[in-house]
C-alpha positions as CSV (number, residue, x, y, z in Angstrom):
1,X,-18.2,-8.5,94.2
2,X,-15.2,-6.5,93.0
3,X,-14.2,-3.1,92.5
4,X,-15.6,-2.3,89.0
5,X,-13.5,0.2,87.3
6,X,-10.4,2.0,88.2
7,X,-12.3,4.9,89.3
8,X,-14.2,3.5,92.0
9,X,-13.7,5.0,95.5
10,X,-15.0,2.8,97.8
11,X,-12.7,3.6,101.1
12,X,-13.2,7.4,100.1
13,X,-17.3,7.5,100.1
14,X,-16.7,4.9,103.2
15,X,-15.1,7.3,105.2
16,X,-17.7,10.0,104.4
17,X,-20.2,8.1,105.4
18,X,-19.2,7.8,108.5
19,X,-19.2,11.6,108.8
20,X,-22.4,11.7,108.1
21,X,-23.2,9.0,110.6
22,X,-20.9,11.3,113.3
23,X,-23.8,14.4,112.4
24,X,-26.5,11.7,112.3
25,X,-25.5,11.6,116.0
26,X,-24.8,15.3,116.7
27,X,-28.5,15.4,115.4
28,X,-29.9,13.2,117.8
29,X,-28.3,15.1,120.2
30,X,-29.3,18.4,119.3
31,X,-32.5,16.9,118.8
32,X,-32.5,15.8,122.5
33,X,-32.0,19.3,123.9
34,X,-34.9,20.3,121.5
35,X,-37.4,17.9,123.0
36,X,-35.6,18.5,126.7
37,X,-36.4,22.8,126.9
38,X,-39.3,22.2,125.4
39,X,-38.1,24.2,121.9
40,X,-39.7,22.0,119.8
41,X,-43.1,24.4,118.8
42,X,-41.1,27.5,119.3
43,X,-40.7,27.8,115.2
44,X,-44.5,27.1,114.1
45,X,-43.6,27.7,110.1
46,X,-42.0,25.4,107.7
47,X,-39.9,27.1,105.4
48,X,-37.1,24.8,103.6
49,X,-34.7,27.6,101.9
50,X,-35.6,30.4,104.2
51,X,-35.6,29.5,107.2
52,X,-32.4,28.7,107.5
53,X,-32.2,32.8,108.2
54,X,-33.2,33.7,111.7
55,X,-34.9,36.7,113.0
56,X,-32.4,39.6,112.1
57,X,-34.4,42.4,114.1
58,X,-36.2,43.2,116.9
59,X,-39.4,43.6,114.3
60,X,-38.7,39.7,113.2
61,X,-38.7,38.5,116.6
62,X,-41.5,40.0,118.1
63,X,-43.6,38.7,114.8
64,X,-42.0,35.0,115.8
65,X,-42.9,35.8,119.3
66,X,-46.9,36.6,118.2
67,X,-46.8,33.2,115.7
68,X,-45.5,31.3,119.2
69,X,-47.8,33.2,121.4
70,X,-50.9,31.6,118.9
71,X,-50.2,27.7,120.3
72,X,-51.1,26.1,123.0
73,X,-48.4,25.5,124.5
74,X,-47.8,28.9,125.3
75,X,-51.6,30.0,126.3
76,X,-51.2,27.2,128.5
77,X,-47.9,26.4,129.9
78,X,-45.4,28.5,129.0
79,X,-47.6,31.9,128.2
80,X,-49.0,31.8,132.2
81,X,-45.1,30.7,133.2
82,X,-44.4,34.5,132.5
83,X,-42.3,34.0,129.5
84,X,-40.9,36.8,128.1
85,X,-38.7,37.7,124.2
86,X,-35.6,36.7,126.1
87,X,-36.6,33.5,127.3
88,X,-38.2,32.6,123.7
89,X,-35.3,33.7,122.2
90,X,-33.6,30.6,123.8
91,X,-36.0,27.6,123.1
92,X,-36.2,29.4,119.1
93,X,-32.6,28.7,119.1
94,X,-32.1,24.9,119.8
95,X,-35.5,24.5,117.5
96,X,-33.9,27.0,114.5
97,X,-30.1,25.3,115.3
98,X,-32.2,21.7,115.1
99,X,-33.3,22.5,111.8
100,X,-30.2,24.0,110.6
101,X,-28.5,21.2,110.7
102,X,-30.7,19.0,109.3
103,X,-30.1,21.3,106.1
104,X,-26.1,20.7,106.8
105,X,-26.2,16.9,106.9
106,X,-28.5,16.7,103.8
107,X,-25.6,19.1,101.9
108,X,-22.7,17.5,103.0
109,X,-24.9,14.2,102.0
110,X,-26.0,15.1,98.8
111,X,-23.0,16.9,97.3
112,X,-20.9,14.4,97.9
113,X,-23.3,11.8,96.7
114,X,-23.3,14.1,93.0
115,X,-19.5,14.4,93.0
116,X,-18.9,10.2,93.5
117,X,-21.2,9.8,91.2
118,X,-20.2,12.1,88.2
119,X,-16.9,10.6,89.1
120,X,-17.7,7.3,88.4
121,X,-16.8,6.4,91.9
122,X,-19.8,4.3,93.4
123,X,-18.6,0.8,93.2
124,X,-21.3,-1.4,90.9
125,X,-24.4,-2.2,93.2
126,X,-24.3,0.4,95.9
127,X,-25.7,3.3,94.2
128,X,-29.4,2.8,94.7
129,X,-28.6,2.2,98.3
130,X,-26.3,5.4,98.6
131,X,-30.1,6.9,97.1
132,X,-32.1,5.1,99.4
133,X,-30.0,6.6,102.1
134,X,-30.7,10.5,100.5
135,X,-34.7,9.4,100.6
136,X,-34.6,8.3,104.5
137,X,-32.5,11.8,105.3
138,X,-34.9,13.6,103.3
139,X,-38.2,11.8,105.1
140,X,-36.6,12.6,108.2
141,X,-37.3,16.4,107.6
142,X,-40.7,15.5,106.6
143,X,-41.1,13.9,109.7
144,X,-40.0,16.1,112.1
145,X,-42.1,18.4,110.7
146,X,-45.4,16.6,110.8
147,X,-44.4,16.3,114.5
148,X,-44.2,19.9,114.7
149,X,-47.4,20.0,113.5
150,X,-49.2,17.7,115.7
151,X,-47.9,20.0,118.5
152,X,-49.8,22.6,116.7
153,X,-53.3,21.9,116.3
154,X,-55.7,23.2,118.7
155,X,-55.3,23.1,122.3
156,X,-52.1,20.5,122.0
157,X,-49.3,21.6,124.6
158,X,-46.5,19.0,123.5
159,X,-46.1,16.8,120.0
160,X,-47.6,14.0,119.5
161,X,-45.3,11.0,121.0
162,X,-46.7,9.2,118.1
163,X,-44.8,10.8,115.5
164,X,-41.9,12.0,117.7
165,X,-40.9,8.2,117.6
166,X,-41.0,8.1,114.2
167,X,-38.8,11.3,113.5
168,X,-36.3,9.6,115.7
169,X,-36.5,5.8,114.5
170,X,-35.8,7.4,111.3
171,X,-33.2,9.0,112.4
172,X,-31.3,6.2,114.1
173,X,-32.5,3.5,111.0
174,X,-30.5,5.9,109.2
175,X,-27.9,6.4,111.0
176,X,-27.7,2.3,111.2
177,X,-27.6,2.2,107.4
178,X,-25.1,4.5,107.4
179,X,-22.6,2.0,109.4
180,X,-23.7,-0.7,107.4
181,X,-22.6,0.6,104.0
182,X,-19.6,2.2,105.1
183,X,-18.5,-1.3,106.3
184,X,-19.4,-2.9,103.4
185,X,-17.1,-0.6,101.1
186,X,-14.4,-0.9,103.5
187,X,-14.4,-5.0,103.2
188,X,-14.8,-4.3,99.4
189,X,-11.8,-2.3,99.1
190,X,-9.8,-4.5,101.1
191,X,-10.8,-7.9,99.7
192,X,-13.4,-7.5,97.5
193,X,-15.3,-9.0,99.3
194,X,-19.3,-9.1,98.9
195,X,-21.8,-7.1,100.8
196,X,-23.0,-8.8,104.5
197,X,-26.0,-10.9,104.7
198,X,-28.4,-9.9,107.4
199,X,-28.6,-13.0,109.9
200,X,-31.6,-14.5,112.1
201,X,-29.6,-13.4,115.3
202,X,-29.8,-9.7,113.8
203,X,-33.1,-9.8,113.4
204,X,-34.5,-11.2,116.7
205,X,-31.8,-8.5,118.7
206,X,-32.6,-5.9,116.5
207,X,-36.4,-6.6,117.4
208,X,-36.1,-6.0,121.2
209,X,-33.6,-2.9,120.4
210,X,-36.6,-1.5,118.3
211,X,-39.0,-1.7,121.0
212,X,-36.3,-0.7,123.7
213,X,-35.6,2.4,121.6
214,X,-39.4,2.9,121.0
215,X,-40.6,2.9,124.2
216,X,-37.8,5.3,125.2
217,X,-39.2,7.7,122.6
218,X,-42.8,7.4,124.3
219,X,-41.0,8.2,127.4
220,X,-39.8,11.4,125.9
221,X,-42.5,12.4,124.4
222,X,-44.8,12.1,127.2
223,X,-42.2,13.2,130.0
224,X,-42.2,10.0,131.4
225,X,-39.0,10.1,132.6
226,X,-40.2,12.4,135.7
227,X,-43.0,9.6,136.4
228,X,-40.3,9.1,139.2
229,X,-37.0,9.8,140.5
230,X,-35.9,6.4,142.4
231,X,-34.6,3.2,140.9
232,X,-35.5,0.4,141.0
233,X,-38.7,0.9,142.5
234,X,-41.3,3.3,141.5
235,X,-43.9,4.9,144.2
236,X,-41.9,2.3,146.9
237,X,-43.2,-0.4,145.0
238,X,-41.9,-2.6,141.7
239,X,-45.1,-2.1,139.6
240,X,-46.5,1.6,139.9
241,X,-49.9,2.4,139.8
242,X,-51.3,3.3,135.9
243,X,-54.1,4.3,134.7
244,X,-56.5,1.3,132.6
245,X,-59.3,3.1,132.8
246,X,-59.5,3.7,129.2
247,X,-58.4,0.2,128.6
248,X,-54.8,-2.0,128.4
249,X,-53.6,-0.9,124.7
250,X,-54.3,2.9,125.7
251,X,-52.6,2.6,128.9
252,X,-49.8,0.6,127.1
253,X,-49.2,3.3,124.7
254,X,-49.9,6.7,126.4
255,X,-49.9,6.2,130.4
256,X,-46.5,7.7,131.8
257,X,-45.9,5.5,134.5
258,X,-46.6,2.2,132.5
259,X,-44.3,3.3,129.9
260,X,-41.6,4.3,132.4
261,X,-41.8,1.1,134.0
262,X,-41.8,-1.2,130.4
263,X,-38.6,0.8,129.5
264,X,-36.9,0.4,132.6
265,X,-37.3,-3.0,132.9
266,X,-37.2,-4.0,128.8
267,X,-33.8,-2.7,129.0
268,X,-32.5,-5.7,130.8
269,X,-34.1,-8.0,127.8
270,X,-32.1,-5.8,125.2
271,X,-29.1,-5.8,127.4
272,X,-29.5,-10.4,127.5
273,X,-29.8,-9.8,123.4
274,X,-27.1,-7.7,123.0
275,X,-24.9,-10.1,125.0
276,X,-25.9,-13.0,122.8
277,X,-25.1,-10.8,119.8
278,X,-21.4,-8.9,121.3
279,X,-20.1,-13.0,122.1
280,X,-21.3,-14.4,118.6
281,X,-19.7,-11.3,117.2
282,X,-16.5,-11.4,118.9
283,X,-14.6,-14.3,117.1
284,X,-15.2,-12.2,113.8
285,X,-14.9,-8.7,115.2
286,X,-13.8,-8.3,118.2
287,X,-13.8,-4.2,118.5
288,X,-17.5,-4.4,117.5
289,X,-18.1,-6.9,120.7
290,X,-16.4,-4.3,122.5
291,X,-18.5,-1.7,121.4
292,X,-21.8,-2.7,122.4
293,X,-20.9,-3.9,125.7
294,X,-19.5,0.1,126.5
295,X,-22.7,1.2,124.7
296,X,-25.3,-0.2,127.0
297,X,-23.2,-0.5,129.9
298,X,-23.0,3.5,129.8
299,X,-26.8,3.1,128.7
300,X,-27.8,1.3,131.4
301,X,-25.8,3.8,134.0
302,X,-27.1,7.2,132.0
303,X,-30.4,5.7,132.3
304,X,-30.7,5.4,136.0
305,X,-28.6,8.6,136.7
306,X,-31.5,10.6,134.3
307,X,-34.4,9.1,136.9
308,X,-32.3,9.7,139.4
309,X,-31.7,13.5,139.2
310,X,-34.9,14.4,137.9
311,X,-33.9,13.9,134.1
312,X,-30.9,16.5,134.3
313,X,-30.8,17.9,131.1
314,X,-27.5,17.2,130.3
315,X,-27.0,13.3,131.8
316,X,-30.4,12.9,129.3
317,X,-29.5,13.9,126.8
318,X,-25.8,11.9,127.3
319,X,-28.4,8.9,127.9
320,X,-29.9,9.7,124.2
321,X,-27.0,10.1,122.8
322,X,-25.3,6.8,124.0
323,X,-28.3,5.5,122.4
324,X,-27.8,6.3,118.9
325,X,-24.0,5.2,119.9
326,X,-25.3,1.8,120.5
327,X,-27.4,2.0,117.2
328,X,-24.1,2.4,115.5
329,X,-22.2,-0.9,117.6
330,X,-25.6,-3.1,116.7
331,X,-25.0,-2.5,113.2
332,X,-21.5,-3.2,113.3
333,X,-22.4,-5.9,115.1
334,X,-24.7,-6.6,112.8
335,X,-22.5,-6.6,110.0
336,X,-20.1,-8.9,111.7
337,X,-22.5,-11.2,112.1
338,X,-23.2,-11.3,108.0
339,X,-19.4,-11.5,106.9
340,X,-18.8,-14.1,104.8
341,X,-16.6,-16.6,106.5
């Protein structure tokens, strides 16, 4: 593939992707305190354009406060907790600040997306994926707020884990694809070289990252991460008690302890895959071999420092963040990998 016309930009839309991919991340991380204070229901309205405005009087917060007030998170945990405007004033903030800048990384997406394009700067071949890219940001707000939602309805006290794994899958896909094309426009604009082939070794890795990353999202969802505070046992044993009274594929999915224990000890398969991947990777890239053995090296370490402190808010939600971090080194990685030799 070559650049097609004189116009085309490719280092220039390369470099703002990987803007986007640095708010992708600030996401996740904002995302992480969300789930962490337990902010998540605190907003119980979807309201795209408006929205973005918060509460301007005392009047706007007390009618928040009553909408709040309705779930069942507050008439059961929070509401009998003693929590007053003040303290809802908190968790509406990391909820309202979540959503604000989901609205921020689908502008400074989309604008420049419009601008390239008038231009007549998208290289030949990479718009419908530039598009693709716009769809995934934009079912990421769908997402999140069908997990809002499920957080919503009746008695529930929390999301459902269910769909909190999806908002955050999509998030982290995306970001993914994000590195991918920006690396691909870089090699184009310095060779002309063709996009990168995704590999058998990608896919197998990327397998056991997926269910790595998924069961950490069960984790979080269900609060899993306080099913105990000692590594590497649990309960002074290796294998905690868990609950199968409701069968294997119930416990597998919702029991805290089980979960805890499949994350903790999966980790060490992703970390075999990822070593695999960071040696083939090195002879063609050697920075991206670099960066996923600092990635889940400081995963591994955040992740036994979070059990060990009682999830700390801030050392999880370093732990999350190093996640998406090592999202980003698996898909250059990746990319490595496909490079044409």
């Amino acid at each position: 593939m070559t650049v097609d016309t004189e116009s085309s930009r490719p280092r220039a839309i390369a470099i703002w992707l990987f803007v986007v991919a640095a708010l992708v991340v600030l996401m996740v991380s904002v995302g992480g305190i969300t789930r962490l204070t337990e902010s998540g229901l605190s907003i119980t309205q979807w309201k795209p354009i408006s929205g973005a405005i918060p509460p301007l009087n005392e009047a706007a917060w007390q009618a928040e406060f009553d909408l709040y007030k309705a779930t069942g998170e507050y008439k059961n945990v929070t509401g009998p907790a003693g929590m007053d405007l003040a303290a809802f004033k908190f968790i509406y903030f990391w909820e309202w600040f979540h959503r604000l800048l989901g609205r921020v990384i689908g502008l400074a997406y989309a604008l420049p997306l419009v601008w390239f394009w008038v231009r007549g700067a998208i290289p030949q071949g990479y718009k419908w994926r530039l598009v693709a890219l716009l769809a995934l940001g934009g079912l990421q707000g769908v997402f999140g707020w069908f997990m809002v939602r499920s957080g919503l309805a009746g008695t529930m006290t929390d999301v459902s884990h269910f769909w909190l794994s999806i908002h955050l899958l999509t998030a982290l896909f995306t970001l993914g694809g994000l590195i991918w094309t920006a690396l691909d426009l870089l090699r184009l604009k310095a060779s002309g070289a063709a996009p990168a082939r995704w590999t058998k070794t990608a896919s197998w890795v990327g397998l056991i990252l997926f269910i790595q990353l998924l069961l950490g999202a069960w984790v979080a969802g269900l609060n899993a991460g306080l099913a105990s505070d000692t590594w590497p046992l649990m309960q002074g044993r290796f294998l905690p008690e868990y609950d199968t009274s409701r069968g294997p594929f119930w416990a597998l999915t919702h029991d805290p302890y089980l979960l805890h224990f499949l994350h903790r000890w999966w980790a060490w398969v992703a970390v075999i895959a990822l070593v695999i991947m960071a040696r083939k990777a090195k002879p063609v890239q050697r920075g991206a071999s670099i960066a996923i053995h600092t990635a889940f090296g400081t995963q591994i370490l955040l992740g036994i420092a979070t059990v060990m402190t009682g999830v700390a808010l801030w050392i999880a939600v370093a732990h999350q963040v190093v996640g998406a971090l090592l999202v980003a080194a698996f898909a250059w990685g990746a990319h490595a990998l496909g490079r044409e030799r």
